[in-house]
C-alpha positions in Angstrom: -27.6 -45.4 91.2 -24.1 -47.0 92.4 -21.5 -44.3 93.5 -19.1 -44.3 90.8 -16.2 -44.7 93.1 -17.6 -47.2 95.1 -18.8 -49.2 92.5 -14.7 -48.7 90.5 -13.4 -50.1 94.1 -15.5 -53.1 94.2 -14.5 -54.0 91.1 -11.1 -53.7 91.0 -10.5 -55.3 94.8 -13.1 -58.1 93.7 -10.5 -58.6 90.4 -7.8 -58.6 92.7 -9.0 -60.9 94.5 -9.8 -63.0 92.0 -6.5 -63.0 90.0 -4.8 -64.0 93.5 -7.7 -67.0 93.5 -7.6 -68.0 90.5 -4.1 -67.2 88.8 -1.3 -69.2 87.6 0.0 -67.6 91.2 3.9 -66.9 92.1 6.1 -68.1 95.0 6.7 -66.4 98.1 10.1 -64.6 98.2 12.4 -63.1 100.9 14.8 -60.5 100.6 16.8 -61.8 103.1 16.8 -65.0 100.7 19.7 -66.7 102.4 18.2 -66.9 105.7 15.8 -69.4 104.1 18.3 -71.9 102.2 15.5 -74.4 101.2 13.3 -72.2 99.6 15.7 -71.5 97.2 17.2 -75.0 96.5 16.3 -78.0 98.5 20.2 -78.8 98.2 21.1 -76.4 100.0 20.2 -78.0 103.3 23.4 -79.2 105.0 25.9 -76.7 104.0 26.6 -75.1 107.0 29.5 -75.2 109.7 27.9 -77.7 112.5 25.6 -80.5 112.8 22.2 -78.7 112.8 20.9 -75.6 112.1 17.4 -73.6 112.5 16.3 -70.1 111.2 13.3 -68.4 110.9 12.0 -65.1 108.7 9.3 -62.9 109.1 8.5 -60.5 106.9 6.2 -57.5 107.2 5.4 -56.1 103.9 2.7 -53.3 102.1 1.6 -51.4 105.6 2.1 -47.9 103.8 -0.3 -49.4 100.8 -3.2 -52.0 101.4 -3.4 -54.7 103.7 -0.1 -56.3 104.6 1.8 -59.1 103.5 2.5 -61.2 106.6 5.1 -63.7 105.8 7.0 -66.4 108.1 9.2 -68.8 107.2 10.7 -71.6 109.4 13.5 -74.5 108.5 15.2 -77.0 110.2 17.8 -79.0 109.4 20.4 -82.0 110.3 23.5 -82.8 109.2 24.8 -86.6 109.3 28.1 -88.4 107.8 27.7 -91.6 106.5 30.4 -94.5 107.1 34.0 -93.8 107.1 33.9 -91.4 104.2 33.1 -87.9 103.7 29.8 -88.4 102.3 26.9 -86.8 104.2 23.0 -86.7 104.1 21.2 -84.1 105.4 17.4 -83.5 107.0 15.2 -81.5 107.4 11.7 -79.5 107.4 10.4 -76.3 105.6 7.4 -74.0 107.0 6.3 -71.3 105.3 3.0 -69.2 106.5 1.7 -66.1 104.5 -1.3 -64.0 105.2 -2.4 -61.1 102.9 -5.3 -59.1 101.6 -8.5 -58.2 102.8 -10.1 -61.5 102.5 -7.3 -63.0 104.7 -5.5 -65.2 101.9 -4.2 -67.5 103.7 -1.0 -70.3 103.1 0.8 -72.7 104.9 3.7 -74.9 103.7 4.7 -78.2 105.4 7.4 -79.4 103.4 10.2 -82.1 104.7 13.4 -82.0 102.6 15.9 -84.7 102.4 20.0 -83.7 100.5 22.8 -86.1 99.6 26.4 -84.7 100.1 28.6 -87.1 97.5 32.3 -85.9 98.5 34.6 -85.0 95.4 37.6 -85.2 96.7 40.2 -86.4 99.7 42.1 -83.8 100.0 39.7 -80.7 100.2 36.3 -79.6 101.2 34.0 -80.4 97.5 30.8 -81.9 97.4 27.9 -82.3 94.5 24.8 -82.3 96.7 21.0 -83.8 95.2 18.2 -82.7 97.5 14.7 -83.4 97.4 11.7 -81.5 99.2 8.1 -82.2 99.0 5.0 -82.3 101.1 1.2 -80.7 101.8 0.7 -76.8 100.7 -3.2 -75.7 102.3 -4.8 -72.2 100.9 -7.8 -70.5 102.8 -10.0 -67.4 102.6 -12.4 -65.9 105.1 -15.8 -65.9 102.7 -17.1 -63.7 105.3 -15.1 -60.5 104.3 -15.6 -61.0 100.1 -17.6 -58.2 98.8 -18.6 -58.0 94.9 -20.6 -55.9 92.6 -23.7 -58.3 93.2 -23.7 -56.8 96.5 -24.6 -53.4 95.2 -28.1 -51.9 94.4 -29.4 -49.1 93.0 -31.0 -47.6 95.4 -29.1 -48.3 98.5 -25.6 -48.7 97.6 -23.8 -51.5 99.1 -26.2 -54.3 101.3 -23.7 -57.0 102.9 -27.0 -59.1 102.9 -27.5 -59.8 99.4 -25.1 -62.7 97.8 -22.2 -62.3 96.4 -23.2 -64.5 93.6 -19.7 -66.6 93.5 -20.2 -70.5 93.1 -16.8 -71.3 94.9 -17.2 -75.0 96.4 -15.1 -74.4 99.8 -13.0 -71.3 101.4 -10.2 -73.6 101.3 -8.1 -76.4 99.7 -5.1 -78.5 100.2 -3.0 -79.7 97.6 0.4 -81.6 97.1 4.0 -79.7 96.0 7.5 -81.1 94.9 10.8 -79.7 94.4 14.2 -81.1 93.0 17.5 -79.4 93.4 21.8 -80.2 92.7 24.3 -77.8 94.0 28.2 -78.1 93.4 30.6 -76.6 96.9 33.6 -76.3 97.3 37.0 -74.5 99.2 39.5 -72.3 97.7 42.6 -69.9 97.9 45.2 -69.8 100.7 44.7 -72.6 103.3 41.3 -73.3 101.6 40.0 -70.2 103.3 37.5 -69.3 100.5 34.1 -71.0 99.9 31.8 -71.1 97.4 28.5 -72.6 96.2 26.7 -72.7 92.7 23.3 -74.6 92.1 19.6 -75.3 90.8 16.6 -76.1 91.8 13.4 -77.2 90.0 10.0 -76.1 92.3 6.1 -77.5 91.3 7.8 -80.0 89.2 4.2 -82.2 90.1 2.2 -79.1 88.9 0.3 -78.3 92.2 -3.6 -77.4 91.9 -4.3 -73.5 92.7 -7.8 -72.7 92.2 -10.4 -72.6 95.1 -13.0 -73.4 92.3 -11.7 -76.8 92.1 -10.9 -76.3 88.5 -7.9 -78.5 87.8 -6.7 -76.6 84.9 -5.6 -74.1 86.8 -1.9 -75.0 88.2 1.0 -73.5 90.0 3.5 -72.8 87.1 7.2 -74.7 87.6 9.5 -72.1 88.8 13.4 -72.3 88.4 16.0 -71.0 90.3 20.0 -70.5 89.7 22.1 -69.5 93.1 25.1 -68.6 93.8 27.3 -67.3 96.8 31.2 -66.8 97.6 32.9 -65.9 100.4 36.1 -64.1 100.8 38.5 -63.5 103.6 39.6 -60.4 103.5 42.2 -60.7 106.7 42.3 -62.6 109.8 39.2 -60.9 111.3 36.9 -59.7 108.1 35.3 -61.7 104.9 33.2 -60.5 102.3 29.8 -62.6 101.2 28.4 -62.2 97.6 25.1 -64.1 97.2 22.7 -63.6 94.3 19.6 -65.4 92.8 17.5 -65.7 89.6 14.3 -67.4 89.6 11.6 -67.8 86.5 8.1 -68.5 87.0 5.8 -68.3 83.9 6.3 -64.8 82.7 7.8 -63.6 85.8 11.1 -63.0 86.3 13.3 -61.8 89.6 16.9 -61.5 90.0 18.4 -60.4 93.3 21.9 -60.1 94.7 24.5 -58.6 96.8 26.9 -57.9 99.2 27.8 -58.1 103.1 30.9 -57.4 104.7 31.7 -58.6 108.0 34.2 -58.2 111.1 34.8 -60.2 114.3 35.3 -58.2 117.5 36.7 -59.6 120.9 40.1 -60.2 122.5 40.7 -63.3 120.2 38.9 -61.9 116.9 40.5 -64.6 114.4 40.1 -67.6 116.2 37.1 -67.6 118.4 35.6 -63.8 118.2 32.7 -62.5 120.9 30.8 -61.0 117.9 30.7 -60.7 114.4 28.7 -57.7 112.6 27.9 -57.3 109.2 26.6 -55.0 107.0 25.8 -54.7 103.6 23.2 -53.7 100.8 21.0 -56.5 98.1 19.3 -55.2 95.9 15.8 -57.1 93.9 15.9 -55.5 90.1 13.5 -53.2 89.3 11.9 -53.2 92.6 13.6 -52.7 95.9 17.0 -51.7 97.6 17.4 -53.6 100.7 20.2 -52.8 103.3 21.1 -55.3 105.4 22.5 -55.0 109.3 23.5 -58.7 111.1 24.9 -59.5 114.1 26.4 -63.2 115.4 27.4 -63.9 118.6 28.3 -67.5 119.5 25.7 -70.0 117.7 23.1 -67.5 117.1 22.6 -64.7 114.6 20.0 -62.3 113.9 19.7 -59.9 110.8 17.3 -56.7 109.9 16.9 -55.6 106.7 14.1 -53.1 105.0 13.1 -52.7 101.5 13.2 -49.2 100.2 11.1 -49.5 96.9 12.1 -48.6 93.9 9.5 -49.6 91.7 6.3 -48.0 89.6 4.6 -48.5 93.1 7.5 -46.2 94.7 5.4 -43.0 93.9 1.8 -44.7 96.0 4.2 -46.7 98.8 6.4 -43.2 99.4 9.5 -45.4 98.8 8.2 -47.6 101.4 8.1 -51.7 101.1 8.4 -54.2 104.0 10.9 -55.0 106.9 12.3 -58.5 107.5 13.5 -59.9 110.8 15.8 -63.2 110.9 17.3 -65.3 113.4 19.3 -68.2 112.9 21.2 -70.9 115.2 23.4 -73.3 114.0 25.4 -76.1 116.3 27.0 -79.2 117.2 25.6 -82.1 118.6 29.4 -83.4 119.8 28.7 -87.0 119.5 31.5 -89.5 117.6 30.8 -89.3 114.4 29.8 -85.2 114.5 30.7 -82.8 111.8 33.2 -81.0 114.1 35.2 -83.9 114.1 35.7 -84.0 110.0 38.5 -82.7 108.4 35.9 -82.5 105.1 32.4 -81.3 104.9 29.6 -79.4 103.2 30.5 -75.9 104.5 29.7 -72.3 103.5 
């Protein structure tokens, strides 16, 4: 006879399993969400001091539970003006790379992005952006590690020999993704110090394939996202940064947001500081608390933030969720028609 307990486990990891297969599945997220601009809104990509920027996320997530989450995320992006006017296009590429579960559920993103930055106005920075991002998304399992009830006997218990009895065609599959996104930015308050930025994006607008069973009823649902992100100078040396996000995917819904204030240090702080720290706290509804610590010096930053759970699963994760680790370098290329040389651009 089948252990009980065994027999419970195989069943519900097999379930898992399959629901993560099989499922009308959900996006990827970040808690350090505006590290990775395109993932929230392809028109994001562009708004930025300097001609080209590149970051990269990696995310660590679960250890105190199951198997981790292993997510990275790279971008990169350039910025280019367009005739004698203000307007801009931007450039770019989005990686994303996750690995999770015992079976080793593997994705990778290879998405190019392409934004158009029509100007507003003459007299101060204001822009209506349209970006576009689209490209190959390719999902793998190791068969090798799947265990299911099939697998148990009576008399033995479990025997990896015997079949798992799954039909699945192939241990992985490539499909096609699309996303659409507008975003409104602008300047404000004394000496336009003040920025801003409001937008939103429409992901899986093609309905990407998710089934390694090959059934193609089974689709990726749509998934929309509003953003939004001020920043505030506070003196000549400090500025606050509010940034939230709400995103809808089927029945699931997620709405983060939050704050980080930050100060320049060095013998000319308000001009051209030596570093800038920041510090603040986002927090995901109903599920984490996430303080944040960043540091820039020149053209690169790097930020550190940890997830302190604060969901149902707080009481099996110990309060325990993931850590993130960002970097980020933004710069000019100092040729004649370079941002740095515009009195107007897409800035935040």
């Amino acid at each position: 006879m089948i252990p009980g307990s065994c027999f419970r486990r195989s069943i519900a990891g097999f379930t898992l399993m399959l629901s993560l297969l099989t499922a009308k599945g959900q996006d990827l997220h970040f808690s350090q969400f505006f590290e990775a601009p395109l993932l929230r809104n392809p028109s994001l990509a562009g708004i930025y001091t300097g001609d080209y920027r590149i970051q990269g996320v990696y995310r660590d997530q679960w250890n105190s539970v199951t198997n981790a989450y292993r997510t990275g995320s790279l971008n990169a992006e350039i910025k280019l003006p367009i005739g004698s006017g203000n307007d801009f296009i931007s450039t770019g590429i989005q990686a994303l790379f996750d690995k999770a579960g015992t079976v080793g559920l593997t994705t990778t993103h290879i998405l190019p992005a392409f934004n158009y930055h029509k100007s507003l106005s003459n007299d101060k920075t204001m822009y209506l952006s349209l970006g576009f991002m689209g490209g190959l998304i390719r999902k793998s399992i190791d068969i090798t590690k799947v265990t299911t009830d099939n697998q148990y006997n009576g008399a033995g218990g479990y025997d990896p020999t015997l079949p798992t009895g799954e039909t699945m065609l192939s241990p992985n599959y490539s499909t096609w993704d699309a996303s659409v996104g507008m975003s409104f930015n602008t300047t404000f308050g004394t000496d336009q110090q003040n920025s801003m930025f409001i937008g939103g994006a429409y992901h899986h607008l093609n309905r990407p394939k998710n089934s390694f069973y090959h059934n193609r009823s089974i689709e990726l649902n749509p998934k929309y996202v509003a953003s939004i992100g001020v920043k505030w100078s506070m003196d000549d040396v400090s500025y606050l940064t509010l940034q939230a996000d709400y995103s809808k995917q089927g029945a699931y819904k997620e709405t983060i947001g939050g704050a980080l204030y930050s100060y320049k240090l060095g013998v000319d702080a308000d001009n051209n500081p030596a570093y800038t720290v920041s510090g603040g706290l986002f927090v995901r509804w109903k599920d984490a608390m996430v303080p944040v610590l960043k540091i820039e010096w020149g053209n690169l930053s790097t930020a550190l933030s940890y997830d302190v759970n604060i969901s149902q699963l707080k009481t099996a994760s110990m309060g325990r969720g993931g850590f993130e680790l960002s970097v980020s370098y933004i710069g000019f290329l100092h040729h004649d028609n370079s941002a740095q040389y515009k009195m107007l651009c897409p800035k935040f």
